[in-house]
C-alpha positions in Angstrom: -26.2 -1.3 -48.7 -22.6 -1.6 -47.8 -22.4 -5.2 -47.0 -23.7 -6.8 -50.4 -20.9 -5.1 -51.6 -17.8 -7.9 -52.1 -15.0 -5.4 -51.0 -14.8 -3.1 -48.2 -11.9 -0.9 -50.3 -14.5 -0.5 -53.1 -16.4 2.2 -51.1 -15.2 5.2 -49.2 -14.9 4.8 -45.2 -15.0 7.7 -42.8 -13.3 5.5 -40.5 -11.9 2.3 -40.0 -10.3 1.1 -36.4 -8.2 -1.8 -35.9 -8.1 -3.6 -32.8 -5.4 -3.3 -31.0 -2.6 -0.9 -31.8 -2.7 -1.7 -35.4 -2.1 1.3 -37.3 -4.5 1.4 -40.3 -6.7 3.5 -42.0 -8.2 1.0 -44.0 -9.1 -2.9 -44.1 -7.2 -4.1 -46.9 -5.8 -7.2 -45.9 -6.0 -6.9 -42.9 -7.1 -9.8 -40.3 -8.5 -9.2 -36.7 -11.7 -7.6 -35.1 -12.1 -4.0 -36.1 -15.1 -1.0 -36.8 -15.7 0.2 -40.1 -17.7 3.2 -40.4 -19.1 4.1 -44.4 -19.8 7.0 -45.9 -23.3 6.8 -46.3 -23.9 6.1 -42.1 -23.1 1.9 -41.7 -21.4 0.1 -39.1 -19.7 -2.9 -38.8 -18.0 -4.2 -36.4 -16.8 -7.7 -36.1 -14.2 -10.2 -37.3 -12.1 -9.3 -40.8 -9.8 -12.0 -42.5 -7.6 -10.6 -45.6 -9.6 -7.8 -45.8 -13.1 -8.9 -45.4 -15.8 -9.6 -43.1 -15.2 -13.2 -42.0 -16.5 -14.7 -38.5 -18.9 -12.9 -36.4 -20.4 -9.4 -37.2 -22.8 -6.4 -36.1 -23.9 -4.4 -39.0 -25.7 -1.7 -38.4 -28.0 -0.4 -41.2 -29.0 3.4 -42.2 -32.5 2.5 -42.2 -32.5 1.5 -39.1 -32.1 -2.4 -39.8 -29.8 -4.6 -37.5 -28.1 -7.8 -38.6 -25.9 -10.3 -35.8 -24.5 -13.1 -36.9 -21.7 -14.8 -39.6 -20.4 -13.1 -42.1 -18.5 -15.2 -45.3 -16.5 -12.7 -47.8 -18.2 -10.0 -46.9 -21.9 -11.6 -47.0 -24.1 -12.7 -44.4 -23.9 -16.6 -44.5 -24.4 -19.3 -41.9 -26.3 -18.3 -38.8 -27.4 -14.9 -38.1 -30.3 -12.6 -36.8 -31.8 -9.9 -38.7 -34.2 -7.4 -36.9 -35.9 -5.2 -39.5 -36.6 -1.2 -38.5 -40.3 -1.8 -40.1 -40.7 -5.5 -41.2 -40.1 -8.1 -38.2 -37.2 -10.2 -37.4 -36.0 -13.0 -39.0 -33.2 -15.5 -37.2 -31.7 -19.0 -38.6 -29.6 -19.7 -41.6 -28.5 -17.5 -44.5 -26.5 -18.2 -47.4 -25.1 -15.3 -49.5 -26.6 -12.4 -48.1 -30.2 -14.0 -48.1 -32.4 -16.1 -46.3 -31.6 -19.4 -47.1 -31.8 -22.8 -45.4 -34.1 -23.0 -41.9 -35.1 -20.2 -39.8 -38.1 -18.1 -38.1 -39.6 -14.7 -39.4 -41.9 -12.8 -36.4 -43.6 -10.2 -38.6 -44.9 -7.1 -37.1 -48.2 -8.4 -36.5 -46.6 -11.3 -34.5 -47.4 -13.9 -37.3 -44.7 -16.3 -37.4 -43.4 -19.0 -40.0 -40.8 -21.3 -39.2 -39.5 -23.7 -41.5 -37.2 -23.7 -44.7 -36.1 -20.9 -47.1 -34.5 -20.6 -50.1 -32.6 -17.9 -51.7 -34.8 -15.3 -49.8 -38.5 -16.8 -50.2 -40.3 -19.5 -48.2 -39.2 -22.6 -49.5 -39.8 -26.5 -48.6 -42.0 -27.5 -45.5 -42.6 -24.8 -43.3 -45.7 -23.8 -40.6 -47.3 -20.4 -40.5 -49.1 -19.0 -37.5 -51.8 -16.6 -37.5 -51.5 -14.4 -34.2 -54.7 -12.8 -34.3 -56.8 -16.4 -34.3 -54.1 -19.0 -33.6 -54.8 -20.5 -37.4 -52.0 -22.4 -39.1 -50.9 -23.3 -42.6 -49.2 -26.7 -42.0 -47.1 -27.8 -45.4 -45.7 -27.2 -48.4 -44.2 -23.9 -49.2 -43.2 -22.5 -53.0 -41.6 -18.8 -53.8 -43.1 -17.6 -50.6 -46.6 -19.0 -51.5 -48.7 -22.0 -49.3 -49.4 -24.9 -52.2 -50.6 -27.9 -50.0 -50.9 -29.0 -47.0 -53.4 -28.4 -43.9 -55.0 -25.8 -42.7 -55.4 -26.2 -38.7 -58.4 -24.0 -36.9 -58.0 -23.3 -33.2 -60.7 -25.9 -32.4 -58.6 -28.7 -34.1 -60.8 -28.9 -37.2 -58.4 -29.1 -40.2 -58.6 -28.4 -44.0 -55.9 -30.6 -45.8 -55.6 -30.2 -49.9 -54.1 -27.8 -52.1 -53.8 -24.0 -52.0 -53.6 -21.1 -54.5 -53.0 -17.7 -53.0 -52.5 -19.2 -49.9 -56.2 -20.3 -49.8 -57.7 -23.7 -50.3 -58.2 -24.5 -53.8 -59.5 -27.6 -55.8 -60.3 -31.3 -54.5 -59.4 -31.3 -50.6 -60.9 -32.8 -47.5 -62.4 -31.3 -44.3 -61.8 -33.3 -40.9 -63.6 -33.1 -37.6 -63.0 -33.6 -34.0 -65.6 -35.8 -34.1 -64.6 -37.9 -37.1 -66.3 -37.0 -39.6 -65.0 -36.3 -42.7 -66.4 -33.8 -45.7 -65.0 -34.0 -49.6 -65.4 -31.0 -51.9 -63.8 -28.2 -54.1 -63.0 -25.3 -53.4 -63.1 -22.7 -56.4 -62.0 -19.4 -55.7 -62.9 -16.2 -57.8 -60.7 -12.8 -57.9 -62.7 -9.7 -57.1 -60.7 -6.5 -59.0 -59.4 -4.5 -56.4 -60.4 -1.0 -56.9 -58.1 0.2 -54.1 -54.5 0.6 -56.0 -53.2 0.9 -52.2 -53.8 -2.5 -51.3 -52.0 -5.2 -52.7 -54.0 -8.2 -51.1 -56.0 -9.9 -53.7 -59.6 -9.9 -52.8 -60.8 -13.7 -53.6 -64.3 -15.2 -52.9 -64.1 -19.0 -52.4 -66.9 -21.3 -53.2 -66.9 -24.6 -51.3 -69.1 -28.1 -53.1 -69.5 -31.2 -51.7 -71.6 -34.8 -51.9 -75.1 -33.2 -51.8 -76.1 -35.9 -48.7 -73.2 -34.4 -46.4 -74.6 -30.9 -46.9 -75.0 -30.4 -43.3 -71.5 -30.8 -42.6 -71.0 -28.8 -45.9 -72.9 -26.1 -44.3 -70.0 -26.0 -41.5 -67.3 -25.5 -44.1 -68.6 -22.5 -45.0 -69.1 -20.8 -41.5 -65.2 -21.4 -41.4 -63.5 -20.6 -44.8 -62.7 -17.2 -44.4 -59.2 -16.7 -43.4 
């Protein structure tokens, strides 16, 4: 894409227009609003200083993408939205052309995580909502992955421990509206995926707990699919 490239005169334009009555035919050093349009179908439009995109941008991407926001040397840095053609839309902080620092990501499905981000990936303390049954993933985040933390049901029934493939796994505790409390382990199990389509891990999860709260251990288990 044209804007991860650091300058403008290293590509071929099909048009660049100043504002004003400037008189140029390209951006090199120049510093002002203006429209540059690329050869291969991006737009931006926005602020340029010396010859670069600095202050407040539109790009407009061939695939259909659209980015708002700051620009820094050509990047997309400090606060900006991004609405993806296929993937959602992401708004908050950027730092070198990625997603870095706090912001929210709607996916398609209208799942949402707000929190922190670093170079790209979910990063730091973050929430995660689940738009189909209102469930959320309350914690720790690590290269895009939940690691520990709670997970909230709708009824206020929480799960708080540690997560592998953004599923409870190992020593962790189970809390109840009511009070009560249930200690266990989760051990989870991948199942191959025969399906070379779908990339989601299949992974059974096996819940154990103090034998004499095996009532309680029985409601665990009517909830741990997610």
């Amino acid at each position: 894409m044209a804007d991860e490239n650091p300058d403008d005169n290293n590509f071929e334009f099909i048009k660049f227009l100043p504002e004003g009555d400037q008189k140029t035919k390209s951006s090199r050093d120049y510093t002002g609003r203006g429209q540059a349009k690329y050869a291969n179908n991006e737009i931006y439009e926005g602020e340029y200083v010396d010859g670069k995109r600095n202050g407040k941008g539109k790009y407009n991407y061939a695939n259909g993408d659209l980015y708002f926001g700051d620009f820094i040397n050509n990047a997309k840095h400090g606060i900006g939205k991004l609405t993806y053609k296929e993937k959602g839309e992401y708004f908050g902080q950027w730092e070198n052309g990625k997603r870095h620092g706090e912001g929210n990501f709607t996916y398609p499905n209208k799942d949402q995580y707000s929190g922190w981000w670093a170079f790209g990936k979910k990063e730091g303390n973050g929430t995660y909502i689940y738009n189909d049954t209102g469930m959320r993933l309350v914690g720790l985040w690590k290269e895009n992955k939940f690691v520990s933390g709670r997970w909230i049901l709708p009824n206020g029934t929480y799960y708080e421990g540690e997560f592998d493939n953004n599923k409870p796994n190992k020593v962790g505790v189970w809390q109840f509206k009511n009070g009560n409390q249930v200690q266990g382990t989760y051990n989870q199990k991948i199942i191959p995926n025969e399906d070379s389509e779908d990339k989601k891990l299949n992974i059974e999860m096996k819940w154990a707990s103090n034998g004499y709260l095996y009532q309680n251990a029985d409601l665990v288990n009517a909830h741990e699919k997610f």
